[in-house]
C-alpha positions as a Markdown table, in Angstrom:
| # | Residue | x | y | z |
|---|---|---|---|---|
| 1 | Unk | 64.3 | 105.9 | -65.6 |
| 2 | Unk | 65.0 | 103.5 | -68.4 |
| 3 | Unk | 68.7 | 101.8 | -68.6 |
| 4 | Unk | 69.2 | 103.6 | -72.0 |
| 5 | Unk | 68.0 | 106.9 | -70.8 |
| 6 | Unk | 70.2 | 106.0 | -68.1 |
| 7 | Unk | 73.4 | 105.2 | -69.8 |
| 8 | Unk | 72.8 | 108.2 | -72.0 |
| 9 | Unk | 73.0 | 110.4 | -69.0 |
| 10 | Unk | 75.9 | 108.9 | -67.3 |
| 11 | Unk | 77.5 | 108.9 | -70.6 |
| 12 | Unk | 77.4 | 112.5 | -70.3 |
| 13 | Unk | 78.9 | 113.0 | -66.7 |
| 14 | Unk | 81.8 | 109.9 | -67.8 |
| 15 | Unk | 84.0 | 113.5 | -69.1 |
| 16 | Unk | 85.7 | 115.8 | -66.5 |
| 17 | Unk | 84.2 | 119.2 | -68.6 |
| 18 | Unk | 80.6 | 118.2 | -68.4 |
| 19 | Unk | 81.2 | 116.9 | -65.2 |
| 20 | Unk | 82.4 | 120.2 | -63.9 |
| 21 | Unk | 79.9 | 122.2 | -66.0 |
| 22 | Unk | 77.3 | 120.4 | -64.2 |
| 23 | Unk | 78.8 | 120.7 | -60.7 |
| 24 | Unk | 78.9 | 124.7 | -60.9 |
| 25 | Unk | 75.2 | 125.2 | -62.3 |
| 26 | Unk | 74.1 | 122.5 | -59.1 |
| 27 | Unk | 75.7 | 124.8 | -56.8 |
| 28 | Unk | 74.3 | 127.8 | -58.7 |
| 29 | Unk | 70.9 | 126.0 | -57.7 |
| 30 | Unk | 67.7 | 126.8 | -60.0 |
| 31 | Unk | 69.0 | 130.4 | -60.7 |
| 32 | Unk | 71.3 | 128.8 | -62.8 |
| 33 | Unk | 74.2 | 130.8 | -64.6 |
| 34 | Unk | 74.3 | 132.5 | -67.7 |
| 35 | Unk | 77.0 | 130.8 | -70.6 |
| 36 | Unk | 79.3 | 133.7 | -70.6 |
| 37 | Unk | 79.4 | 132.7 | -66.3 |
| 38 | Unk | 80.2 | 129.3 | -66.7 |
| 39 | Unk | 82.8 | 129.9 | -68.8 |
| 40 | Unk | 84.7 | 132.4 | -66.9 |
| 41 | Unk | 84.4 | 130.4 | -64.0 |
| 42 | Unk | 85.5 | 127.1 | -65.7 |
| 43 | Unk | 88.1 | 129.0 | -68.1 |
| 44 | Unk | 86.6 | 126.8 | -70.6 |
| 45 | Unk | 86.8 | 128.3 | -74.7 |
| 46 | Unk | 83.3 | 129.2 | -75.9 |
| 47 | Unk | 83.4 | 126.1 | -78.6 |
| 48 | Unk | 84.0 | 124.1 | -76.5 |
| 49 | Unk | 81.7 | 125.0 | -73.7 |
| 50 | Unk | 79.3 | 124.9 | -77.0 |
| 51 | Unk | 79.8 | 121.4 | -77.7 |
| 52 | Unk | 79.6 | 119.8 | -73.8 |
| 53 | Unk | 76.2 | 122.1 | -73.2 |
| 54 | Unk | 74.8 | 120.7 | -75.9 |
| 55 | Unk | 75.5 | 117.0 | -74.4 |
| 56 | Unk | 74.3 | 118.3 | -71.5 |
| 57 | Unk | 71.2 | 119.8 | -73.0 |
| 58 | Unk | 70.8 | 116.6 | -74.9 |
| 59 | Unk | 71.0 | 114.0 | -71.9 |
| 60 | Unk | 68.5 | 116.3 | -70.3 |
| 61 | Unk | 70.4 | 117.2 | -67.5 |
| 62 | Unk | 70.5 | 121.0 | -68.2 |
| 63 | Unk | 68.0 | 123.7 | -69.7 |
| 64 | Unk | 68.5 | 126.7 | -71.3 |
| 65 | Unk | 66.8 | 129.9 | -71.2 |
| 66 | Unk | 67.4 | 132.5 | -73.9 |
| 67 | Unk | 66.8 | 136.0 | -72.3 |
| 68 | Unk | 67.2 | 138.8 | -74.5 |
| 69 | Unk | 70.6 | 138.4 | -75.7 |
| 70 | Unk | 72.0 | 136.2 | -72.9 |
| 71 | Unk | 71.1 | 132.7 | -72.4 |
| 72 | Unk | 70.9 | 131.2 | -68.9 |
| 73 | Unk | 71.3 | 127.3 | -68.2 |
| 74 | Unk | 69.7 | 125.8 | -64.8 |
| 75 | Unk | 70.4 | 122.3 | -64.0 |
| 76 | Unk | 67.5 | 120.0 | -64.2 |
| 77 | Unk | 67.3 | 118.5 | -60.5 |
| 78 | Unk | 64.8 | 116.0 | -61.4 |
| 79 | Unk | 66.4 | 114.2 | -64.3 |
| 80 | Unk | 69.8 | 114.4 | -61.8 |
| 81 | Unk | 67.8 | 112.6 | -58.9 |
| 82 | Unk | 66.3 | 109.9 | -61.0 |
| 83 | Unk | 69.5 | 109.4 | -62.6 |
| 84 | Unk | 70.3 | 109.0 | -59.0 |
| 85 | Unk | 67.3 | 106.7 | -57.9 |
| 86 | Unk | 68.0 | 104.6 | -60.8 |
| 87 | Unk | 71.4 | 103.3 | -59.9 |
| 88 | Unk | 69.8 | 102.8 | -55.5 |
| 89 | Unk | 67.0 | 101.4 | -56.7 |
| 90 | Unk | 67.8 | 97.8 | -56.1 |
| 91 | Unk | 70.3 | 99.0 | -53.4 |
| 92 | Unk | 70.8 | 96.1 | -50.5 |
| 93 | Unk | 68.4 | 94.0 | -52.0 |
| 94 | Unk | 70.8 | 90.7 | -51.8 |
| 95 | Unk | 72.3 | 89.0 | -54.7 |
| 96 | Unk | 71.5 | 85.0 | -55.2 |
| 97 | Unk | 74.0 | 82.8 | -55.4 |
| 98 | Unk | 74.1 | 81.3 | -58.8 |
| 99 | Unk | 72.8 | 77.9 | -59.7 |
| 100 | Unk | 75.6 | 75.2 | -60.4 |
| 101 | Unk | 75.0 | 74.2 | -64.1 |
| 102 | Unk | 74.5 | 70.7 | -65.0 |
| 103 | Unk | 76.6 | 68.9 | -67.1 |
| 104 | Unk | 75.0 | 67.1 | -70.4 |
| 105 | Unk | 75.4 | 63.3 | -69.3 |
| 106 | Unk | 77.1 | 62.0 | -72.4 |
């Protein structure tokens, strides 16, 4: 995963809705959870829910399904554990000691 990509997707999960939007359809699993589901579950206004799928939607982090007249959002595991790999990726690898820097002789 690129660092933008990155920061776009943690972006998304840096607000407690999204956050807990996101939460609910991982424990939902790959069935996922149609809209009007999530929002009596989360007590969340269907505006609002609106506007945070469609971060969610945009980041990549969730797809939606339109069935009939009901539309179903899974969480998108993958994009969630490279979002993951992307921030152990370096994990315990060490950090060098920076270089003194030189002063200009003058």
């Amino acid at each position: 995963m690129e660092t933008d990509t990155a920061a776009t997707v943690f972006a998304e999960l840096g607000n407690r809705t999204r956050l807990g939007i996101l939460r609910l359809l991982i424990k939902a699993g790959h069935d996922g959870l149609p809209i009007g589901d999530i929002q009596a579950r989360l007590d969340i206004p269907a505006s609002t829910l609106a506007f945070h799928l469609r971060g969610l939607v945009g980041a990549g982090l969730v797809n939606q399904e339109k069935q009939g007249r009901m539309v179903l959002c899974r969480p998108r595991l993958d994009r969630i554990n490279d979002a993951i790999s992307f921030l152990k990726e370096e994990c315990c690898l060490g950090i060098r000691k920076p270089t003194p820097r030189r002063r200009n002789a003058a």
